[in-house]
N, C-alpha and C positions, 0 to 999 in steps of 0.2 A: 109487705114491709111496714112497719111501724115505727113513726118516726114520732119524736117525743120534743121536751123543752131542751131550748135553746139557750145555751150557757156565753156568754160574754167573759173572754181572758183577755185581755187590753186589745192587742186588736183582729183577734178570732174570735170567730163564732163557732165553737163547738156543739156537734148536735149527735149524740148518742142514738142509733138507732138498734132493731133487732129482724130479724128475718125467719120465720120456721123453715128446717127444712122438709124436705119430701120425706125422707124416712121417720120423723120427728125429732126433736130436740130442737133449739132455736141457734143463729149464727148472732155473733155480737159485729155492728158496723158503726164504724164513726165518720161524720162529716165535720172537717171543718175547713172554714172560708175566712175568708182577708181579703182585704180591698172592699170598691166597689165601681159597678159599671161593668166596664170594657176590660179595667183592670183587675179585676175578680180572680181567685185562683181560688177552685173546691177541691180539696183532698178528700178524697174515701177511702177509706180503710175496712178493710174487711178480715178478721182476724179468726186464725186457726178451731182455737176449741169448739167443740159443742157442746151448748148447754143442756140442759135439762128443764130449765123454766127459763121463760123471758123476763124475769127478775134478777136474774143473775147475767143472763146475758145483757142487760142494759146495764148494769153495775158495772159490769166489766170495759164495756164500749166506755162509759161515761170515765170511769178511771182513767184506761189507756189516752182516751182523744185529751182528757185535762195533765195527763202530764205530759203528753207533748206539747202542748200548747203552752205549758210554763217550762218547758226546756226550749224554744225557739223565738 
């Protein structure tokens, strides 16, 4: 897995990841957290397509994780 920079939305931390798979193509996944401590919540998302490059699957994690983080 390959995890990359971390994007600050007021009070998420969004973190765009990518993952290859076994047959090849890569998986696009997003982290993101709020709070901190004890009261922590990490969402991961791990989303449908397959890419073709981890250029694009990072594009895409990084899209998805930042617009949900500016819809909540």
């Amino acid at each position: 897995m390959n995890k990359n920079n971390n994007i600050e939305v007021g009070r998420y931390v969004v973190s765009p990841m990518t993952q290859a798979r076994d047959g090849g193509g890569f998986d696009a996944l997003v982290s993101i957290r709020s709070g901190q401590g004890m009261a922590s919540v990490d969402r991961v998302m791990q989303f449908t397509p397959r890419f073709q490059s981890q250029t694009a699957a990072l594009r895409y994690a990084r899209t998805e994780g930042l617009a949900w983080a500016h819809c909540h």
